[in-house]
N, C-alpha and C positions, 0 to 999 in steps of 0.2 A: 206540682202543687195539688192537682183536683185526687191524684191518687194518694196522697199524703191525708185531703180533709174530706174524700168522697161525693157521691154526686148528688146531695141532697142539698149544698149549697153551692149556688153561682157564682161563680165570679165572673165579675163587670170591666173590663181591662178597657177598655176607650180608649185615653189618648196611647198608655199603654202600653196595648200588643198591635196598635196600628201607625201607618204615617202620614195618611190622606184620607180617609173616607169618606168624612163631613162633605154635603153637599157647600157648604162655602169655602172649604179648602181645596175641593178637585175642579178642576175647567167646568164642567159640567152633572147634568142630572143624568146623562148617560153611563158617566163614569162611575156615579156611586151607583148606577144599576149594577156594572159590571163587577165592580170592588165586592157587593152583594152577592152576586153569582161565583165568583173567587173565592172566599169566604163558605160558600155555603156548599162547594162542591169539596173542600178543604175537610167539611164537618162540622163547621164551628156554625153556633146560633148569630143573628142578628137582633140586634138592637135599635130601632130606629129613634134617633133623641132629639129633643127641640136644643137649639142655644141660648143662652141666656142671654136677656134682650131681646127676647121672641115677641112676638106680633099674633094675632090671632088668625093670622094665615093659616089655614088645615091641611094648604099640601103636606106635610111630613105624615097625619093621618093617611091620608088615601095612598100616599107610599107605603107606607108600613103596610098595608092590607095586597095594595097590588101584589109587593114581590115577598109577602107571605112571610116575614117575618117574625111573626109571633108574641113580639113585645113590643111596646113603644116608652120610651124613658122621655113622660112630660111635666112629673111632678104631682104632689098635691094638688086636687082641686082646688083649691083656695082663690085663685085669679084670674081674669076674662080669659085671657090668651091660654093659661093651661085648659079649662073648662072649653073652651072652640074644639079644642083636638077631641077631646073625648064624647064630646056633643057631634063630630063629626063622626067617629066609630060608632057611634048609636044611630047615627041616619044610615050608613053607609050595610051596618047590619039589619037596618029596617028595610032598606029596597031590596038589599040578598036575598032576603026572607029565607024559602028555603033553602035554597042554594048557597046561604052561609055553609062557610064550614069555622069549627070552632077548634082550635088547636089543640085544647082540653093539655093532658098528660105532658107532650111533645110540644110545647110552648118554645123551648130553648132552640127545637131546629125540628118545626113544622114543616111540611109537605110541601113538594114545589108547588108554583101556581102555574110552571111553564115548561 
């Protein structure tokens, strides 16, 4: 399919092209580490995304920066809970300071962090 419509658009395969990844669907936060590492030694980008019925909890933020993956799927600003996450990425590149790195170009399958 990406060699059919080329690499200027993404496609988003979630439920999908996966069977577990969701931190609520695997035993643990270890296992969507590794499902991660799986995935990205594979070539494919990550995504990291809130559920619906999210809560304004910002761990999925600090996940998505730890294992470097490049995007977060949380929504329109529009609502506390999506606005925490993004409010979290903003603190999160304010103590990085320099030592951000910003994924720029390579969003889809940014650098490791490990």
């Amino acid at each position: 399919m990406t060699a059919e419509i080329g690499e200027k658009v993404q496609i988003v395969g979630d439920d999908l092209l996966v069977t577990n990844p969701k931190v609520n669907q695997i035993e643990s936060v270890t296992e969507s580490i590794e499902a991660v590492k799986m995935s990205k030694r594979a070539g494919w980008g990550v995504m990291a995304s809130q559920r619906s019925g999210e809560t304004e909890d910002t761990f999925i933020a600090d996940l998505s920066v730890g294992l470097s993956t490049g995007q977060i799927k949380t929504g329109a600003p529009c609502r506390s809970e999506r606005l925490a996450k993004y409010n979290q990425l903003l603190r999160i590149e304010e103590e990085l300071g320099a030592e951000a790195v910003y994924a720029g170009a390579s969003f889809r399958v940014p650098v490791e962090p490990y």
